[in-house]
Each structure stands twice: as structure tokens, then as C-alpha cells.
MARPATOR-83374 format. One line per field, with one value per residue (C-alpha): chain; residue number from 1; x, y, z. Coordinates in Angstrom, 1 decimal, decimal comma, padded with zeros to 4 digits, always signed. Each point is the difference from the previous one (the first is absolute). Example, Ala and Ser with C-alpha at 12.3 -4.5 7.8 and 13.67 -1.06 7.14 Angstrom:
<recs>
c	c(A  A) $
k	c(1  2) $
xx	c(+012,3  +001,4) $
yy	c(-004,5  +003,4) $
zz	c(+007,8  -000,7) $
</recs>
This chain:
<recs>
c	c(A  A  A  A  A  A  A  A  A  A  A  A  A  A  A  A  A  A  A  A  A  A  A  A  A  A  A  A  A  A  A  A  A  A  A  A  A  A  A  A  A  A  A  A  A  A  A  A  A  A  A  A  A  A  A  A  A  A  A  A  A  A  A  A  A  A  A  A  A  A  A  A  A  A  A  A  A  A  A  A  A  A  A  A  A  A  A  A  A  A  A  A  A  A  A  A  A  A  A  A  A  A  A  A  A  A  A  A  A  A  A  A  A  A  A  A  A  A  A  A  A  A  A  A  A  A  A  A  A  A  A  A  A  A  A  A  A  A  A  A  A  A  A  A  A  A  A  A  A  A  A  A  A  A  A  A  A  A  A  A  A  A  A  A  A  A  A  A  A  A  A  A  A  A  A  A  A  A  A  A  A  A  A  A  A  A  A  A  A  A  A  A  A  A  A  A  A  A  A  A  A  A  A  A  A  A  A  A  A  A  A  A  A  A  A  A  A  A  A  A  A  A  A  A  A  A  A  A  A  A  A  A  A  A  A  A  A  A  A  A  A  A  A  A  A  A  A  A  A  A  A  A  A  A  A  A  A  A  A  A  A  A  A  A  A  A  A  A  A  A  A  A  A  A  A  A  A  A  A  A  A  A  A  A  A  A  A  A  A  A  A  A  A  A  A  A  A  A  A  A  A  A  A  A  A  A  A  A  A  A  A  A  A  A  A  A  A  A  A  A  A  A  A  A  A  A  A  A  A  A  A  A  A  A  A  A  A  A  A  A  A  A  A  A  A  A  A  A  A  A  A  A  A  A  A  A  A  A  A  A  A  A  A  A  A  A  A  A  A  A  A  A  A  A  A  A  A  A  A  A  A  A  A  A  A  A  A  A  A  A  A  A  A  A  A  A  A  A  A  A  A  A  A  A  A  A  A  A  A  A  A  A  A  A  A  A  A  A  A  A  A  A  A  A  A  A  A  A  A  A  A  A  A  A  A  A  A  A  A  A  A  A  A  A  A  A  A  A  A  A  A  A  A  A  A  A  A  A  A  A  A  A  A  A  A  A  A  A  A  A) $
k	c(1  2  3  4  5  6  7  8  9  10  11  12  13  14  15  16  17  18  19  20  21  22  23  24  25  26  27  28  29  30  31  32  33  34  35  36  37  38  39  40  41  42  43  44  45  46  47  48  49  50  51  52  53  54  55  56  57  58  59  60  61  62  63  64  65  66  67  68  69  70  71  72  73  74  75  76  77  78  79  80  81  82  83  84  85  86  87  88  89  90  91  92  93  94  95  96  97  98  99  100  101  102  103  104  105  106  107  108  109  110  111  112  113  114  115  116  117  118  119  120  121  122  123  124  125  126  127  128  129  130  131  132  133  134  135  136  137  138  139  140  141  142  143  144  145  146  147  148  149  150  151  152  153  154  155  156  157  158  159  160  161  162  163  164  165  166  167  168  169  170  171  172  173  174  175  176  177  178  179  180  181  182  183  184  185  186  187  188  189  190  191  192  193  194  195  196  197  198  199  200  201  202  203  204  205  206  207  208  209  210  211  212  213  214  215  216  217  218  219  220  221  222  223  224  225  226  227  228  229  230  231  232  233  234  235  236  237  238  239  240  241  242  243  244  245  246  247  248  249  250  251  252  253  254  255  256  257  258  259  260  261  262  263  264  265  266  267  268  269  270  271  272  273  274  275  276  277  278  279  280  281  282  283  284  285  286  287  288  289  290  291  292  293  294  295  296  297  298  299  300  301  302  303  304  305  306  307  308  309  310  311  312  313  314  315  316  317  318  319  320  321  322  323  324  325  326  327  328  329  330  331  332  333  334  335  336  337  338  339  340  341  342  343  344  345  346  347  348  349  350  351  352  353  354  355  356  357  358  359  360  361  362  363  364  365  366  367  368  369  370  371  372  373  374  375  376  377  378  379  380  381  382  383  384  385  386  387  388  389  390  391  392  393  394  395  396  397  398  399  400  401  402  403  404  405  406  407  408  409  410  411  412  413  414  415  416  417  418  419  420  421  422  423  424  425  426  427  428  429  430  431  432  433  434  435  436  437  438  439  440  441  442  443  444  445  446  447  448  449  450  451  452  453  454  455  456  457  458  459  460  461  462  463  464  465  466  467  468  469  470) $
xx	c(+000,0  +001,3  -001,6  -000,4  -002,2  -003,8  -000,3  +002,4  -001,9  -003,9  -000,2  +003,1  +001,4  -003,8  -000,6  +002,6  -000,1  -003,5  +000,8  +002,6  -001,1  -003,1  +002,4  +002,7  -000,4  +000,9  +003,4  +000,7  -002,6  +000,4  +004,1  -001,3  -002,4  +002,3  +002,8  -002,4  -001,5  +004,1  +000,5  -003,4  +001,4  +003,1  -001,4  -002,2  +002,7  +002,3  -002,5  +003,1  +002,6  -001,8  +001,2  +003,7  -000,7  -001,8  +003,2  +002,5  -002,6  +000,1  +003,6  +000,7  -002,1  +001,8  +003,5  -001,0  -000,9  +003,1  +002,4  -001,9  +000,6  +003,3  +000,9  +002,1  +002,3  +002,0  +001,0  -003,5  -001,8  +002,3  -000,4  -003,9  +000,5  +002,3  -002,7  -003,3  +002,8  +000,5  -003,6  -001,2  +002,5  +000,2  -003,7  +000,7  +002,2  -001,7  -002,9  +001,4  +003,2  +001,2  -001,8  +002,6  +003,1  -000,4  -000,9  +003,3  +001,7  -000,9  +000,8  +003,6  +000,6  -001,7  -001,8  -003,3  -002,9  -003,3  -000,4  -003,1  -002,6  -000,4  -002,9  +000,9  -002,7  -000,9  +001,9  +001,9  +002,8  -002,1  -001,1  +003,0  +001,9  -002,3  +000,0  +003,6  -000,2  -002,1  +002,4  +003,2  -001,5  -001,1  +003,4  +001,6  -002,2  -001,2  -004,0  -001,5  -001,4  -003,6  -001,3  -003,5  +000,2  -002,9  +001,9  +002,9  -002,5  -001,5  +003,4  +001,5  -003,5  -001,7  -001,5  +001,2  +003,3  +000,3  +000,8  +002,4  +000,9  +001,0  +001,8  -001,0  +002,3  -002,2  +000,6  -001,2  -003,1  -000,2  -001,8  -002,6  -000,5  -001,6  -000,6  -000,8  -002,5  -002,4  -001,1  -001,6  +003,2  +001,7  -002,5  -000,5  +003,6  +000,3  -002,7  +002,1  +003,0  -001,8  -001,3  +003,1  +001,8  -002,8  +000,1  +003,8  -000,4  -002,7  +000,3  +004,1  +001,0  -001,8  +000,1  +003,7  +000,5  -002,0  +002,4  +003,0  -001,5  -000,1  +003,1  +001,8  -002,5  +001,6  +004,0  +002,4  +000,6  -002,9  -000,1  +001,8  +002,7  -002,9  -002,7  +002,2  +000,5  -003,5  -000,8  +002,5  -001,0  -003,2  +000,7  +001,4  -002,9  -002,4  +002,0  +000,1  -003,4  -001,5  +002,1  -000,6  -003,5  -000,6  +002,2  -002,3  -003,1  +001,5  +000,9  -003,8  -001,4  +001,9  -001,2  -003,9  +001,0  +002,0  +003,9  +002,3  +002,4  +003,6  +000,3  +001,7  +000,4  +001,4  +000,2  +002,9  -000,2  +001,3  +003,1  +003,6  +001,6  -000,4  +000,8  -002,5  -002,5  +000,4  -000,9  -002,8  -001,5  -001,5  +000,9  -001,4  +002,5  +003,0  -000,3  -000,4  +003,6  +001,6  -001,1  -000,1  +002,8  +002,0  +001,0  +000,5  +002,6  +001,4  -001,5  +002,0  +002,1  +002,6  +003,7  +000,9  -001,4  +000,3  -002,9  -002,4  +000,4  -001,0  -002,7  -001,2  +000,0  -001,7  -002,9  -000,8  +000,9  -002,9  -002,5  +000,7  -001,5  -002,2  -002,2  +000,4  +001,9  +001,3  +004,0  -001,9  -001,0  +003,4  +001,3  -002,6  +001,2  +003,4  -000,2  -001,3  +003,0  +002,5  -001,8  +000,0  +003,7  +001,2  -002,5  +001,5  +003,8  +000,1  -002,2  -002,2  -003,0  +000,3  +001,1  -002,8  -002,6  +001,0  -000,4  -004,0  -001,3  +003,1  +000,4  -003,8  +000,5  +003,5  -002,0  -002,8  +001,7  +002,2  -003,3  -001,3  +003,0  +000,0  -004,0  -000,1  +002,3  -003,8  -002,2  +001,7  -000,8  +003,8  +003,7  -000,3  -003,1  +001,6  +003,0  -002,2  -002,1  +003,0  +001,3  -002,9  +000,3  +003,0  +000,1  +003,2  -002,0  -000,9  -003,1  -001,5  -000,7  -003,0  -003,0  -004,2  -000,1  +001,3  -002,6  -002,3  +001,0  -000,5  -003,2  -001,4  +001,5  +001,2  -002,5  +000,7  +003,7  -000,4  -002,5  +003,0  +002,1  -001,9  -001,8  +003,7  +001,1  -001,1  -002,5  -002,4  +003,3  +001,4  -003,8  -000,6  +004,1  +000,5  -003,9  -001,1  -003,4  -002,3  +000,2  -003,9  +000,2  +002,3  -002,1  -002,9  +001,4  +001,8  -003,1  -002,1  +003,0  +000,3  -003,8  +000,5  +002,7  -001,6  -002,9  +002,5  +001,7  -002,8  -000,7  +002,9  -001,2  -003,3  +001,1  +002,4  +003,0  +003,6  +001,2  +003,1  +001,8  +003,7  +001,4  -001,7  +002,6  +002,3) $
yy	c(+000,0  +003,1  +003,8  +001,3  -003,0  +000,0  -002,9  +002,0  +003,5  -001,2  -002,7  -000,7  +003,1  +001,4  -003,1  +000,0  +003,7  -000,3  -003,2  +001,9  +002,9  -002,0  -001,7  +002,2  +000,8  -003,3  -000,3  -003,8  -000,5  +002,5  -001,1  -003,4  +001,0  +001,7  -002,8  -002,4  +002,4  +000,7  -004,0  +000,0  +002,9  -002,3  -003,1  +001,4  -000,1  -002,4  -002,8  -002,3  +002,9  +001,2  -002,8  +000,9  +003,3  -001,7  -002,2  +003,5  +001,1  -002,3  -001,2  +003,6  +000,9  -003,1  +001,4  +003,1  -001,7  -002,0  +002,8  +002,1  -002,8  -000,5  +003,8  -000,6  -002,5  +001,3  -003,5  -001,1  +002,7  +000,4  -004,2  +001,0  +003,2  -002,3  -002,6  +003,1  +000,9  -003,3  -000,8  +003,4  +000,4  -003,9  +000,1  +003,1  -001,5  -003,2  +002,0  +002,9  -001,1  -004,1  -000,3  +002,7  -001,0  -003,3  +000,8  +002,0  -003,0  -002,2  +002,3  +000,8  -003,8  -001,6  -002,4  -001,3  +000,2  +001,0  +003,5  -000,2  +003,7  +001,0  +003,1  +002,9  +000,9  +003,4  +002,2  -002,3  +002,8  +002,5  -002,2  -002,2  +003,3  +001,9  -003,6  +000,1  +003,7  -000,7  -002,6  +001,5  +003,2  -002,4  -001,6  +003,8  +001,2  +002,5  -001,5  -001,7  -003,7  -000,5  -003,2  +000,7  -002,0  +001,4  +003,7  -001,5  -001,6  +002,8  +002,2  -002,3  -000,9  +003,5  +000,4  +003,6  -000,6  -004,0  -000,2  +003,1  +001,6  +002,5  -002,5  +001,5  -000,8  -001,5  +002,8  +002,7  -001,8  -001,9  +002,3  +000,6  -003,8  +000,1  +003,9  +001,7  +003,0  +000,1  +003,2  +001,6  +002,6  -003,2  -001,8  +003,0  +000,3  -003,8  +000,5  +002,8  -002,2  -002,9  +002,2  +001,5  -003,3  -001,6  +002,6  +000,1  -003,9  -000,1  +003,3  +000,5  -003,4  -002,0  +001,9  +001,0  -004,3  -000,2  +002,1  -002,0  -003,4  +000,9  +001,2  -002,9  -002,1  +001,4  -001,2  +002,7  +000,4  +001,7  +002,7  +003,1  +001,4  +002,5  -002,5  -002,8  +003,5  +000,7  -003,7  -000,1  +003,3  -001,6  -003,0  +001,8  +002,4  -003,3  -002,0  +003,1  +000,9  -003,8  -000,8  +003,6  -000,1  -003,2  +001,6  +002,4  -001,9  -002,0  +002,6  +001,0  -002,5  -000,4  +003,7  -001,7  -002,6  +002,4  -001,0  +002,3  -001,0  +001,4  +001,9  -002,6  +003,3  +003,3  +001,5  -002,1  +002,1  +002,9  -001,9  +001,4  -003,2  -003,6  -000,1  +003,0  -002,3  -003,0  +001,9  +001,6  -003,5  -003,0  +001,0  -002,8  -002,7  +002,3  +000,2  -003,1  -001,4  +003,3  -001,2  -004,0  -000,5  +002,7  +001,4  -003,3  -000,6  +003,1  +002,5  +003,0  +000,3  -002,5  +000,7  -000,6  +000,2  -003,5  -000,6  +002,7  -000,6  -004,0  +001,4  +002,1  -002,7  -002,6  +002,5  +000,5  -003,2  -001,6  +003,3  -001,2  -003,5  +000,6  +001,5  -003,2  -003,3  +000,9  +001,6  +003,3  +001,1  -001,6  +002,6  +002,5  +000,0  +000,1  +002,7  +002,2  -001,1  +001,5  +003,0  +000,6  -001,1  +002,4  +003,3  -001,0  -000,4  +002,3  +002,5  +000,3  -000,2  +002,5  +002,4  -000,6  +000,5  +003,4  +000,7  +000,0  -001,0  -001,4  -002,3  -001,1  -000,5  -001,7  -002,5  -000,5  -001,1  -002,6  -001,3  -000,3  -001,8  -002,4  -001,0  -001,5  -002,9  -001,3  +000,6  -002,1  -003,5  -001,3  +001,6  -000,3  +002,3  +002,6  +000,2  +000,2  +002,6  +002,1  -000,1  +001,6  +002,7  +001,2  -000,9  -002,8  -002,4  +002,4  +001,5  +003,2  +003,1  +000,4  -002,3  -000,5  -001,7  +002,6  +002,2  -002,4  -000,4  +003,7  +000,8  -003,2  +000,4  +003,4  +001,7  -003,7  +001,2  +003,5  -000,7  -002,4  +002,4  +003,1  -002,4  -001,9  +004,0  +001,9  +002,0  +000,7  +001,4  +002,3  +001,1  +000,6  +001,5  +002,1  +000,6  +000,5  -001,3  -000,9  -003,7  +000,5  +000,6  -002,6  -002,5  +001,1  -000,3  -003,0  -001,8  +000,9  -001,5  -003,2  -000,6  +000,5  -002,2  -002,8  -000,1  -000,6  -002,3  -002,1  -000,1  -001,8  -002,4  -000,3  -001,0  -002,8  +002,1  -000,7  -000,3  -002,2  +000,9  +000,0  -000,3  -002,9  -002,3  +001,2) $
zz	c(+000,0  -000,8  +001,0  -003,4  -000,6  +000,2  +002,6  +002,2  -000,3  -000,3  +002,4  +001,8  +001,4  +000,8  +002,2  +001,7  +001,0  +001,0  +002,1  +001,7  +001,0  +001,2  +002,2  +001,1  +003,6  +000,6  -001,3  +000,1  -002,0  -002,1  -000,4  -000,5  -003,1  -002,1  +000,9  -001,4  -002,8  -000,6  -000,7  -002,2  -002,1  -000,5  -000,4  -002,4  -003,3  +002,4  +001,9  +000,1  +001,1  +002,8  +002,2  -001,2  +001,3  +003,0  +001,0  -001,0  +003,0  +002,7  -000,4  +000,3  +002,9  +001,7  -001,0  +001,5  +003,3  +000,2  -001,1  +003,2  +002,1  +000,2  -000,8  +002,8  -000,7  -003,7  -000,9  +000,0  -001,7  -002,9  -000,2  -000,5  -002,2  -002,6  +000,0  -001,1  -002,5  -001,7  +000,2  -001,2  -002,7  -001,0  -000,3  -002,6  -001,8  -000,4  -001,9  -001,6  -000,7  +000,0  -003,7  -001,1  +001,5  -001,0  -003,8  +000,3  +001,7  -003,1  -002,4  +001,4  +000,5  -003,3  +002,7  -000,7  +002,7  +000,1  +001,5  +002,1  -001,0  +003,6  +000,0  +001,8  +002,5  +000,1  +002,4  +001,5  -000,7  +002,4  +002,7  +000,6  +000,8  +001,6  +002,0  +000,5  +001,3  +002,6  +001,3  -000,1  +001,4  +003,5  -000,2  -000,2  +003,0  -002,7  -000,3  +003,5  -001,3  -000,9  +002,0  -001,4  -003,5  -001,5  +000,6  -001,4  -003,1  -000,8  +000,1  -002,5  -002,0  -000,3  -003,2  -001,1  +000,4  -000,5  -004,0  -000,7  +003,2  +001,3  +002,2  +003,7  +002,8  +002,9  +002,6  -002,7  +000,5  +003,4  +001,9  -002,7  +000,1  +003,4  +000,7  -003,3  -000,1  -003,0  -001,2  -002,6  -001,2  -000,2  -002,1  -002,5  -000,1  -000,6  -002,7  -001,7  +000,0  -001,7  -002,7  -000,6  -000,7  -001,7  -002,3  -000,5  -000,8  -002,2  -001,8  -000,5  +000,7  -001,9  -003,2  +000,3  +000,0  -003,1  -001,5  +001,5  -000,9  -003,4  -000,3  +001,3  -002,2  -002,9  -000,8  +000,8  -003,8  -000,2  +002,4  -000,5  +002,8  +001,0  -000,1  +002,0  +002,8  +000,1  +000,9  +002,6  +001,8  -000,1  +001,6  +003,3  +000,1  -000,5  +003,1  +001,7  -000,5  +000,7  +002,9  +001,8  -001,0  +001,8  +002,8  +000,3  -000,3  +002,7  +002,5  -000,5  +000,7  +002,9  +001,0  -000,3  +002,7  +002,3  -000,8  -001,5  -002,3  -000,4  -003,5  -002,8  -002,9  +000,6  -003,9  -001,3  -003,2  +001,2  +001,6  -001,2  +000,2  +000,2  +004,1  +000,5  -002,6  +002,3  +003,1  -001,6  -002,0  +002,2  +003,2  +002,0  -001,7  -000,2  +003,7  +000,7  -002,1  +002,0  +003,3  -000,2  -002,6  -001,0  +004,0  +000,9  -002,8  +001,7  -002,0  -001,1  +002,7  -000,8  +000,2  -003,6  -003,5  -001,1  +002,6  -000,4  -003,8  +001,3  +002,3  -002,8  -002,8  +002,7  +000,6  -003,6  -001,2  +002,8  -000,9  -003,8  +001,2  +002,1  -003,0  -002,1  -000,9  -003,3  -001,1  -001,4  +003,6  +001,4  -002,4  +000,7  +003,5  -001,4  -001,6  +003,0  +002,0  -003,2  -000,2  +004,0  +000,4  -002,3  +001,6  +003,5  -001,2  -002,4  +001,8  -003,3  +001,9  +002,3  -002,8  -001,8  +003,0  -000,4  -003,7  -000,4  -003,1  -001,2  +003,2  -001,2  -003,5  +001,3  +002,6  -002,1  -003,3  +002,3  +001,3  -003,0  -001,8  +003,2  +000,3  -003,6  +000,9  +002,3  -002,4  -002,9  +000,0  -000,3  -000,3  -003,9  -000,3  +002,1  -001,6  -003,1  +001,3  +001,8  -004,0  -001,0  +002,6  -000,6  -003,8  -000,6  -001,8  -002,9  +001,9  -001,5  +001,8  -000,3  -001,3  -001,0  +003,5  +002,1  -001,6  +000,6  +003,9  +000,5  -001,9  +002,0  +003,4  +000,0  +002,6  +001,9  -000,1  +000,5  +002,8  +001,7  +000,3  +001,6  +002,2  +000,9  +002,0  +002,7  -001,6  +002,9  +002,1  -003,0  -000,2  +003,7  +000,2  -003,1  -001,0  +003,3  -000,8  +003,8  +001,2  +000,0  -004,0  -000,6  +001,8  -001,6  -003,5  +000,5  +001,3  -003,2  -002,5  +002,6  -000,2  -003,8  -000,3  +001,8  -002,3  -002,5  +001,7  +000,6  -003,2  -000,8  +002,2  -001,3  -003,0  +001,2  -001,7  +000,5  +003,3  +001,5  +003,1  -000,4  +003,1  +000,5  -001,8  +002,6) $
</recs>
């Protein structure tokens, strides 16, 4: 089930908003409705997942126990953290990775076995380290454990934030779990934030992939070195715009229920290098690899080079992963670690923070360059299409379908762009135009935009999440 669906925003979501709120005062039963409503939601597009998710849960909760236990005794609770990490990860890497490394492992050795097609349950990226989080922060003294499985259920379950994050650290949360305050600012704000990513989903997202799956449909002899640009730029605006649109569905719907969510976006298009782009773009996951891998490793603060360059290739080596089993996001990760070594040695990055436009144009043409290696299906098509955007394979400049791309998609484009920067702050800033106003005006153009949203959905249009393959 997913929210720009008609299941999720006709019948699901109403019921259980009116179930809730019929039942909130008492807040066991409420926690224990939207656990089970949270499991439903998954169970829904997964029935045979759910009890993956239901074992990540328990085991989990029991880790969490056992690690508060014997907090005392060092030997005995890093015995018990080692074992929630080999579970948690091995149970990862049986799903979302073991069918690639061992196609890999019979490729490189000319064996012959069978390679078992293992499905990748949805989310299992999200949930096994928001999981983890919870346990390492009791192990750390920074989180005090949850005996209450249900609490612990519905922290790991929750529907708004189960299939694509943000990935919420327990204590952001643990007090909301058994002493929340409903309200009704919250639940028009939560309503405001739903509309606002629904719209950036359905309107900019799934038109700007229309324009990026055809594109990559076409071979890379065909498109010109404009057209194979304007493909790419789309493609970032189209993950950017489905992953924080779902974001922001999420942390509204959260706002409905009474949590609040951590910000996961912070206008990565204006950033004026790759670093500052990194800080700015999925917040929640970049935090967690600074806090539960990267520090550990020893972070930044390392004596010599050779290691922080280590550190630094670890991190973005594991982010690379993370997203998916295949080289081209091995590579994709990669590539983030080259361009970030050389801003932080070289100083590059700094230098360009202060430059304006150019440090934009700078971070966003690296960003670019670096986000086509996940969208091609294999090394060989993105090679291929890297040819065509920077014309060595005998590319022309400018072709019928990049003329095609903007007469099609160019308000799509256009609209990506203005909607991707702070425009409400330059207005309320430089303009000077009344909060009052701007709310006012911007709640006329949501409610418009909404009907055209849900258009889209009435007629059963084009609508994949990405960032659910990851």
C-alpha cells in the first residue's frame, strides 16, 4: 500500500484516523491499534514479509533487554551487541544482498550453481536500522530500553514512516509513544505536510520520471548531449522530489497521530558543494552512518590521512550499499567519497561555499554527473549514457528529442526548480509580503494543486515510489 494510492486515501487512512481519535484517551489501546493497523498497512503488498518484520521486532526488543541487563558488565553486553549486529545485518544480507554476491562469485570463478532469486521485502533497509538504532542507543546509555513490546512494535512498525523513512531514532520519539498530546494545530499542520508531499510526488515526480524513463528507454546513440543533460537533471529532481515528497507525507501523517518527526530535506539544491549537499539531502540516514559507523571508525579525528581517507571511503562505500546490491550504486557511493576527499584535502569545498552561484552550479553539476550511475540499469548503459553527456561517442549537441523533452516537460522542469529553493523565505525576507498573505495564498495553490493531484490518481496514472528499492 502506498499513500498516493486510492486504497490508502479513501478507505484506509480515514478509518484509521477515525478509529483513533475515537480511542485516544486511552493510550494502550490507542498504541495498540495503530501497531496492528501499522502491520495491516505492511502486510497488505507484503502478507509473507510481515513476519520478517515481526521477528526484526521481537528479536530486537529481546536484544534490547539483554544489552540493558548486563549494561554493567562490558564483556557481556558487547557479547550481546555483536550478536543484534550479525542477526540484523545477516538477515540483510541474506535478502538484499546474497543473490548478488553470489552471481558475482560465479561469474568471477566460471563456477556453475544455481543462484537462488531471493525478494527483497519492502523496507527492510529502514526498519532493520531504525531497529539497530534503538539498540545501540540502550547499549550507549543514550535511549532508556522499552520493556513494553507493543511500544517498541509500533516504534519500529508505524505506518508513515515504515516503507521510506525518515529513519527516527527511538528517543526522538519515546516519550510520544506513551505521553503524546493530540491537537488540532498539529493535525492541520500534519494535513498541510501531507498535501505538500502528495503534491510534490504526484505532480513533479511522476512526470519528471516519464521524461527520465523515456530517455533511458531510448539507446544513448540517440540522445543528444543536451537531451542526455536534461534527463539526468531530471532524474535528481524526480528522486529528490519522490523521496522528499513521501518524507513529507510521512512526517504528516505523523503530525495527525501526535509524533514529530525530525526534518530528512533541507534545500539540497542550493548547496555549494557536495559536503554542504550531503548535510542538506536525507538527513535521517546521513546521521545515522555518522553516528553508528562513521565515529566509531574514529570519525575525522584520526591522526593520519591514510585513515580518514579509510574512514571516508568505508562510509561511502556502506551508504553506496546500503541503497542497492548492484556495482553502479557501489560506484555511486564511490563517487561521493572522490568528490568529498578531494573538497576536504584540497579545501575545494570550502572555497566554493563562499562563491554563490558558482559554488551551486559547481555542486550541482557534480551531483548530477554522480546520480546517473543509480538510475542505469548496468555499468555498460552508464558509460553509454555518460558518452552521450559529454559528447565522445559522436553525440550531437543538440537534437528533435531534446525539443521534445522541453515542449513536454518544460513547465514540469521549470516548476522543479523554483519549487526545489526557498521561495517562501526570499518572499517573506526580500518582499516582505505578511505571513498572513503568504498563508492565505499558499493555501489557495495547495488546495488547487491537490485537485490535480488527485486527479492523477483518479485515473490510475503513473506512479512508482523509488526509494522503495532501497
Amino acid at each position: 500500500m502506498v499513500f498516493s494510492s486510492k486504497i490508502f486515501l479513501f478507505y484506509f487512512l480515514p478509518v484509521v484516523l477515525a478509529g483513533y481519535y475515537l480511542i485516544r484517551r486511552n493510550r494502550k489501546l490507542s498504541n495498540l491499534f495503530l501497531t496492528v493497523m501499522s502491520l495491516l498497512f505492511y502486510a497488505w503488498g507484503e502478507p509473507t514479509f510481515v513476519l520478517v518484520m515481526l521477528l526484526s521486532i521481537v528479536l530486537n526488543w529481546l536484544f534490547g533487554l539483554w544489552v540493558d541487563k548486563v549494561c554493567a558488565d562490558r564483556r557481556k553486553a558487547r557479547v550481546a551487541m555483536t550478536l543484534m549486529v550479525v542477526y540484523n545485518l545477516g538477515m540483510l544480507g541474506v535478502f538484499k544482498y546474497l543473490t548478488f554476491l553470489l552471481t558475482n562469485v560465479r561469474s568471477w570463478f566460471g563456477l556453475q550453481f544455481p543462484v537462488p532469486e531471493i525478494a527483497l521485502p519492502i523496507g527492510i533497509s529502514f526498519f532493520t536500522f531504525q531497529a539497530m538504532s534503538y539498540v545501540i542507543d540502550v547499549y550507549r546509555g543514550d535511549g532508556k530500553v522499552q520493556k513494553n513490546l507493543i511500544s517498541v512494535c509500533l516504534y519500529i512498525s508505524f505506518f508513515p514512516q515504515l516503507i521510506a523513512g525518515p529513519i527516527v531514532r527511538y528517543q526522538t520519539v519515546a516519550e510520544e509513544i506513551t505521553d503524546r498530546r493530540e491537537n488540532l494545530p498539529d493535525f492541520t499542520m500534519g494535513c498541510q505536510r501531507f498535501m505538500v508531499g502528495f503534491c510534490k510526488k504526484l505532480i513533479l515526480a511522476n512526470n519528471l520520471g516519464l521524461l527520465v524513463d523515456t530517455a533511458f528507454a531510448l539507446q544513448s546513440s540517440q540522445l543528444s548531449v543536451v537531451s542526455a543533460w536534461i534527463a539526468a537533471c531530471a532524474y535528481l529532481m524526480q528522486v529528490y522530489y519522490d523521496f522528499s515528497g513521501y518524507s513529507d507525507m510521512a512526517i504528516g501523517l505523523g503530525r495527525m497521530f501526535g509524533f514529530h518527526f525530525l526534518e530528512n530535506f533541507n534545500f539540497p539544491f542550493i548547496s555549494k558543494s557536495v559536503s554542504e549537499f550531503w548535510r542538506r539531502w536525507h538527513i535521517s540516514l546521513g546521521s545515522w552512518f555518522r553516528d553508528y559507523f562513521y565515529f566509531p571508525l574514529g570519525g575525522s579525528r584520526v591522526k593520519s590521512k591514510a585513515r580518514l581517507l579509510f574512514n571516508m571511503f568505508m562510509l561511502w562505500f556502506c551508504t553506496g550499499f546500503w541503497h542497492g546490491a548492484a556495482w553502479t550504486y557501489v560506484l555511486w557511493g564511490v563517487g561521493f567519497f572522490i568528490m568529498q576527499a578531494i573538497e576536504r584535502f584540497t579545501g575545494l569545498g570550502k572555497w566554493m561555499e563562499k562563491r554563490g552561484a558558482l559554488g551551486v552550479f559547481y555542486a550541482m553539476l557534480m551531483v548530477v554527473t554522480v546520480t546517473v550511475m543509480i538510475r542505469a540499469e548496468n555499468l555498460s548503459v552508464a558509460w553509454t549514457f555518460y558518452g552521450s553527456m559529454f559528447g565522445v561517442n559522436g553525440a550531437s549537441f543538440w537534437d528533435a528529442t531534446a525539443g521534445v523533452f522541453l515542449k513536454e516537460y518544460g513547465v514540469f522542469l521549470a516548476a522543479s526548480v523554483i519549487c526545489g529553493l526557498p521561495v517562501v523565505d526570499w518572499m517573506r525576507n526580500r518582499l516582505h509580503i505578511p505571513d498572513g498573505a503568504l498563508r492565505i495564498v499558499g493555501g489557495v495553490c495547495l488546495a488547487a494543486l491537490m485537485v490535480v493531484a488527485l486527479s492523477y490518481v483518479a485515473v490510475d496514472n503513473y506512479n512508482p515510489f523509488i526509494y522503495f528499492n532501497f
